[in-house]
Steps between C-alpha positions, in 0.01 A plus 500: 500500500309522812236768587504662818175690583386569157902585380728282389807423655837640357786205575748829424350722768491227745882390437587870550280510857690184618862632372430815703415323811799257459666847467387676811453161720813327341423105359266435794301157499247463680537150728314476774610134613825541656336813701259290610680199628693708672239737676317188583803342691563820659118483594530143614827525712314782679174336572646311790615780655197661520282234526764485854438840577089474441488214749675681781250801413794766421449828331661390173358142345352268287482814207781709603780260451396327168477869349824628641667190362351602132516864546932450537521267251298733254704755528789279447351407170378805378873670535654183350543634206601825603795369706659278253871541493437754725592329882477796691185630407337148591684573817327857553163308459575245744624722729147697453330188583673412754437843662099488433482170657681678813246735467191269510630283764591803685075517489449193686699582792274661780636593866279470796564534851822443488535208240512426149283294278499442134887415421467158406271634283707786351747260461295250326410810259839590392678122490128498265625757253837365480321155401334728189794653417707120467170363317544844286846483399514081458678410822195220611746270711530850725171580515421151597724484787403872603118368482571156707707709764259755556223243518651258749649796687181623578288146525793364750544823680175597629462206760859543592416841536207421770777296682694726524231772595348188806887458610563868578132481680637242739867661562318810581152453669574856715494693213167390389368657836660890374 
């Protein structure tokens, strides 16, 4: 038998310990490399996005993105087991997610003088959670597609944007003069 700090160990008293945390927890097993494969694609489907976002100097980046990505698809995971068989309460966490990301994005959206910046970026956040949640519940092909959207969306639309923002110069030079 092994000693532990002077004692030696009971093999009964430990069997008991682990039967009453099998009790309490239910058979948990701790496995740490599915959750990690899938917080690192979540992690690496995001980086893009904020590396995006960093580049263009917005208020949300290179950080923010990654970690909302991992923060969605954690909670995912850590319910998982909670919500088996149980559809609707994976719903109710979805839908709770959903709402926070609302809620954060809301945060990037500033009005000045009349206009409003930030809801590419907003946008970016939220179609970023739902990327964490599809890593989180298993759905990669979606969160793929949601991640190549959002990051050709934005790396296509910004100089069509500037077009678009010369063109209306040029139709309206008087205004420019207000």
């Amino acid at each position: 038998m092994r000693e532990i700090a002077g004692r030696r160990a009971d093999p009964n008293r430990a069997s008991a310990v682990v039967s009453v945390m099998e009790r309490l927890l239910g058979a948990y097993h701790f496995d740490i490399l599915p959750h990690a494969v899938a917080l690192a694609i979540a992690y690496g489907l995001a980086f893009p996005i904020g590396w995006n976002r960093e580049r263009h100097e917005r208020s949300a980046g290179l950080r923010t993105f990654p970690l909302v990505a991992v923060a969605t698809c954690g909670f995912i995971q850590t319910t998982e087991a909670l919500t088996v068989g149980h559809p609707e309460a994976l719903a109710r966490i979805v839908e709770g997610l959903i709402m926070g990301m609302g809620f954060i994005g809301g945060g990037a959206i500033l009005k000045t003088n009349g206009s409003v910046h930030g809801t590419a970026t907003a946008a970016s956040l939220w179609v970023t959670g739902a990327i964490g949640v599809a890593v989180g519940l298993g759905v990669l092909d979606v969160a793929v597609m949601l991640a190549l959207v959002t990051f050709v969306t934005l790396k296509l639309a910004a100089p069509l944007k500037e077009i678009a923002k010369e063109e209306s110069r040029i139709e309206r030079p008087d205004d420019q003069n207000r």
